[in-house]
C-alpha positions in Angstrom: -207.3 -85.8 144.5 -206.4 -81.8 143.8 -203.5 -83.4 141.9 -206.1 -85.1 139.4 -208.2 -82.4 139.1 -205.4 -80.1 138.0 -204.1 -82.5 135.4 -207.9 -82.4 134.3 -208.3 -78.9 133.8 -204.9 -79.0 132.2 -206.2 -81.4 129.7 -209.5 -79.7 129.2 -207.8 -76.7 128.0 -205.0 -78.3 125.9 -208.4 -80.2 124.0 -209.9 -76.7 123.6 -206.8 -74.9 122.5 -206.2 -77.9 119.6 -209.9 -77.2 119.4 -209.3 -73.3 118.4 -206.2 -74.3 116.5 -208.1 -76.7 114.2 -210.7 -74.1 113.4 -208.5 -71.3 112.3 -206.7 -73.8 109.4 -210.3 -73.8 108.5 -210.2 -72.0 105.1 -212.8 -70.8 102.4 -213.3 -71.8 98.9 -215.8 -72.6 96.1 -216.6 -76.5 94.9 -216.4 -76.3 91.3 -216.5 -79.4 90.3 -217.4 -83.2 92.3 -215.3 -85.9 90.8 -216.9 -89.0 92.6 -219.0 -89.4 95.7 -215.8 -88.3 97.8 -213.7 -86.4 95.9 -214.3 -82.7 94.7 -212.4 -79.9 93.1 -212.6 -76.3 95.2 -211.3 -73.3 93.6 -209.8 -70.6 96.1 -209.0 -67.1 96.2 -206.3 -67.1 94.2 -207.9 -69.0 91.5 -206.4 -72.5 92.2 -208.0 -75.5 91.8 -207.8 -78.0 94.7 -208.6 -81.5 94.4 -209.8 -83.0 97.4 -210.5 -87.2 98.8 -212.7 -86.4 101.7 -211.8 -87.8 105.3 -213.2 -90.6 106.5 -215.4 -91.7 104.1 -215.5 -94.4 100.8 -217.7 -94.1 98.4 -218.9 -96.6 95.8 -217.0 -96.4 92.5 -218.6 -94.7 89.6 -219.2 -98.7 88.3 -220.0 -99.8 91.5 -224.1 -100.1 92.9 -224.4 -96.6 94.3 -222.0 -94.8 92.4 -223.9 -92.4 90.6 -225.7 -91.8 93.3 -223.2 -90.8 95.4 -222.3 -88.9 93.3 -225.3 -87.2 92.6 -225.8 -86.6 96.4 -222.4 -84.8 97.0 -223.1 -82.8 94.1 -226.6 -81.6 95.6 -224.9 -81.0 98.6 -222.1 -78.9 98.1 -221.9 -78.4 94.1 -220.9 -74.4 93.9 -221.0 -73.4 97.0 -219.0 -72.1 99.5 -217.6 -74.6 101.6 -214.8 -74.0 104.4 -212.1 -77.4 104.3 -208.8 -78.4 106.1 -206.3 -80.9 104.6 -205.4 -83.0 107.0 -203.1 -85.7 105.3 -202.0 -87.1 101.9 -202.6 -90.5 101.0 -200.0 -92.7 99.4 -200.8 -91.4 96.1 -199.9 -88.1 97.1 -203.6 -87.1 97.1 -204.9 -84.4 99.7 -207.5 -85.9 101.9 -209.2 -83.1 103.4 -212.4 -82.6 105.6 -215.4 -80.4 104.2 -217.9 -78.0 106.3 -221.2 -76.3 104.7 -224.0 -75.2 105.6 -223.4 -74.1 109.2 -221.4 -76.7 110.1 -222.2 -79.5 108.4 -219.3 -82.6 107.7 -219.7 -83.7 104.3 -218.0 -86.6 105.1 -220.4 -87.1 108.0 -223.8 -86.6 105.8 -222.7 -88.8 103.2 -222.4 -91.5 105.4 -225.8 -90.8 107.3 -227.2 -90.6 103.6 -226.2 -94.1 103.0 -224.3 -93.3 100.2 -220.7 -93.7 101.6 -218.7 -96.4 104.0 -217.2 -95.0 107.2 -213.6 -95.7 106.3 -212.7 -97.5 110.2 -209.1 -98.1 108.4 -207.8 -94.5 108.3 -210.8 -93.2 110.7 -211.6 -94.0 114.8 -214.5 -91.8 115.1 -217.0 -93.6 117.5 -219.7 -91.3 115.8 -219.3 -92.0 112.2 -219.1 -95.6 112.9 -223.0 -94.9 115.1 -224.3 -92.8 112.0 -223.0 -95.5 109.6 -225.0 -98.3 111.8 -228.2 -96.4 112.1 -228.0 -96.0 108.1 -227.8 -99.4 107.8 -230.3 -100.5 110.4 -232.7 -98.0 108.5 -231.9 -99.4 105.1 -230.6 -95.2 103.6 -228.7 -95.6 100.3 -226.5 -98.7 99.5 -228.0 -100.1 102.4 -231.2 -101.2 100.9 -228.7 -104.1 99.1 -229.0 -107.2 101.5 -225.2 -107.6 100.9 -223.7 -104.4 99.7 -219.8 -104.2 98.5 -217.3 -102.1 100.4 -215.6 -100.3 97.5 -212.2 -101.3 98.9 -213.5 -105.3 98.2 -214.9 -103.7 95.0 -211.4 -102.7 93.8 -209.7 -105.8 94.8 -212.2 -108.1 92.5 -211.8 -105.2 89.6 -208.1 -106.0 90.0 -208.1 -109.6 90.1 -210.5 -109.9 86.6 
């Protein structure tokens, strides 16, 4: 039983330390410009633009139901503000896909999805919690969700493709 324990408090600490870690690649720069619903443009210290696909999150294309809003609701979130963001990964298209904090803490990513105004994207993402926040948006009819039979943007794309 000691044995567990140790290999508990072992664990405990190597999920706070990645914890710590995480946080310091945490860096600071200014949204200048919002692109879509999930992709802005953050200028940093040294004056360089950085486009960014937020983690975890789809929004509707600009074409699709939704899209212009989403739009809209990123931009009244974070539009010229100072944000702090990590880049996590690249996506096939060489794009960083990066994860946004404002406001004390808040996940863009997160928000956008409580909002209604953005799929949690389960293919690339496992988080339990977006995939809670994404339900109770639904279940409360928020954003997109007011359509009895909205269109994931990833089906969206696939029709655009095939016309």
């Amino acid at each position: 039983m000691k044995k567990y324990f140790k290999y508990t408090k072992i664990i405990y600490i190597l999920l706070i330390l990645n914890s710590l870690v995480s946080f310091a690649q945490l860096k600071t720069a200014q949204v200048v410009a919002i692109k879509d619903g999930d992709t802005v443009v953050l200028l940093d210290d040294n004056n360089n633009q950085i486009t960014i696909r937020l983690a975890e999150v789809d929004c509707p294309e600009k074409k699709q139901a939704f899209g212009t809003r989403a739009k809209q609701f990123t931009s009244e979130q974070v539009y010229l503000e100072y944000v702090q963001y990590t880049i996590t990964s690249k996506d096939r298209y060489g794009r960083s896909i990066g994860k946004i904090y404002y406001d004390d803490n808040k996940y863009l990513s997160e928000e956008i999805i409580k909002a209604g105004y953005g799929w949690h994207y389960s293919q690339y993402s496992k988080s339990q919690k977006l995939s809670e926040i994404q339900a109770d948006a639904k279940a409360h009819k928020r954003g997109l969700w007011v359509d009895e039979n909205p269109i994931a943007t990833w089906e969206f794309r696939k029709q655009k493709i095939k016309k």
